[in-house]
C-alpha positions in Angstrom: 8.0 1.3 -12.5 5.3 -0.1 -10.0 2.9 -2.2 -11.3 -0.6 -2.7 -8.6 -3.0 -5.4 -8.7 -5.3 -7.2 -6.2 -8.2 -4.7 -6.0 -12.0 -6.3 -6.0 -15.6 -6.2 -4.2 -16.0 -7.6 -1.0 -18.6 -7.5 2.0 -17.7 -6.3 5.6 -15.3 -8.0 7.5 -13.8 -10.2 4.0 -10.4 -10.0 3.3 -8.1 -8.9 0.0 -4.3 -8.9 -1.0 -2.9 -6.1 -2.9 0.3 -7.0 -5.0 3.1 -4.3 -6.3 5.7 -5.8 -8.3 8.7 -3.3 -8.9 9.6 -3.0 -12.8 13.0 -1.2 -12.1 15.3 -0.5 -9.4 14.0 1.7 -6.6 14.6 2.3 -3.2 13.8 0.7 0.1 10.9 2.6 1.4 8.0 1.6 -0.2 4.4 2.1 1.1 0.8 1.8 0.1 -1.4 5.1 0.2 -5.3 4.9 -0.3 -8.2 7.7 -1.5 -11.5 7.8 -1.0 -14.2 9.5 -3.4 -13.9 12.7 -2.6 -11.2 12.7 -0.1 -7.5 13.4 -0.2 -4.9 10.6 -0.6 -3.6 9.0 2.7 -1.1 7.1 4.1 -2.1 3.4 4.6 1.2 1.4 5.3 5.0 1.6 4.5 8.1 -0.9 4.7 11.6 -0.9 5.0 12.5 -3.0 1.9 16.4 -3.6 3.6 15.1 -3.6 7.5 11.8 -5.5 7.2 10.4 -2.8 9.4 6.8 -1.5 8.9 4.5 1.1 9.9 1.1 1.3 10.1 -1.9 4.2 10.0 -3.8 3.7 13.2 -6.9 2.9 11.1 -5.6 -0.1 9.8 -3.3 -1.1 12.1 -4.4 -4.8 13.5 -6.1 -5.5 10.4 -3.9 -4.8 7.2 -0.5 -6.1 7.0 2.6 -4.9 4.7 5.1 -7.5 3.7 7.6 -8.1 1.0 8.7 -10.9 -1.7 12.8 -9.9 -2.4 12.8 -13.1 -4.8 10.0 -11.8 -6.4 10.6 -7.5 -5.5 6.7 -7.9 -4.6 5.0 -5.7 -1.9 2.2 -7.1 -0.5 -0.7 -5.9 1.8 -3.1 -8.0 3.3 -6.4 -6.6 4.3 -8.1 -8.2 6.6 -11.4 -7.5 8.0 -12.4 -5.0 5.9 -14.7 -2.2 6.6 -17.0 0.1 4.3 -14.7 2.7 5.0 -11.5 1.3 3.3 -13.5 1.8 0.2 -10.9 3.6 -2.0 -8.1 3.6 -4.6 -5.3 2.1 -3.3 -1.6 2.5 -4.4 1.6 1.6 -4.1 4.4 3.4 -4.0 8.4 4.1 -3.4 11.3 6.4 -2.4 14.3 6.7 -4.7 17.8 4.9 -4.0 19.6 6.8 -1.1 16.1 9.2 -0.4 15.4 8.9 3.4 12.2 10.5 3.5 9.3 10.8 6.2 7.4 7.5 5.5 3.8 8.6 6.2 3.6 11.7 3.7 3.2 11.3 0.0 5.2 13.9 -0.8 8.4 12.1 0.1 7.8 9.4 -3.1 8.7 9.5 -6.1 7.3 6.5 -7.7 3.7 5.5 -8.0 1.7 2.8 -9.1 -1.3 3.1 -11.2 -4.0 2.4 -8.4 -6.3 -0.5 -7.6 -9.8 -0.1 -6.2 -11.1 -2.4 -3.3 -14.8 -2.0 -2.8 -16.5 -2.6 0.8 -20.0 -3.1 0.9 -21.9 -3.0 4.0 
């Protein structure tokens, strides 16, 4: 039900956008987690679909921003300065109609996109 796209190779301190385009009806928290070779899957940003709020990890906060298409039902994030260590999978995900979970742990979605890598070469 979540498509991802946008992933590439880049040098420090370039910039990429991640789409997620929503197949089907899902909720309104939506976020983007990331994982690193060899490291467990964190939380990199999450929106409000209805509230246009967002939220941020504190490693990315200032460079990466989370924003949404209704026309379209697209999530985007826009990285931004780009560092070696943002080297990872990146995905997209959501929260079920009426599910308020916690918006920083995975555990609380239910839908997930396939992945997308973004490279960072130093």
């Amino acid at each position: 039900q979540l498509q991802a796209s946008g992933g590439g190779s880049v040098q420090a301190g370039g910039s990429l956008r991640l789409s997620c385009v929503a197949l089907a009806s899902i909720g309104p928290r939506r976020g983007w987690f990331r994982q690193a070779p060899g490291k467990e899957r964190e939380f990199v940003a999450a929106i409000n679909w209805n509230r246009e709020s967002t939220y941020y990890a504190q490693s990315v906060e200032g460079r990466f921003t989370i924003a949404r298409d209704r026309v379209n039902n697209t999530m985007y994030l826009q990285m931004n300065n780009l560092k070696p260590e943002d080297t990872a999978v990146y995905y997209c995900a959501a929260q079920s109609n009426h599910y308020q979970g916690n918006y920083y742990y995975e555990a609380y979605y239910q839908y997930w996109g396939q992945g997308t890598q973004v490279t960072v070469s130093s």
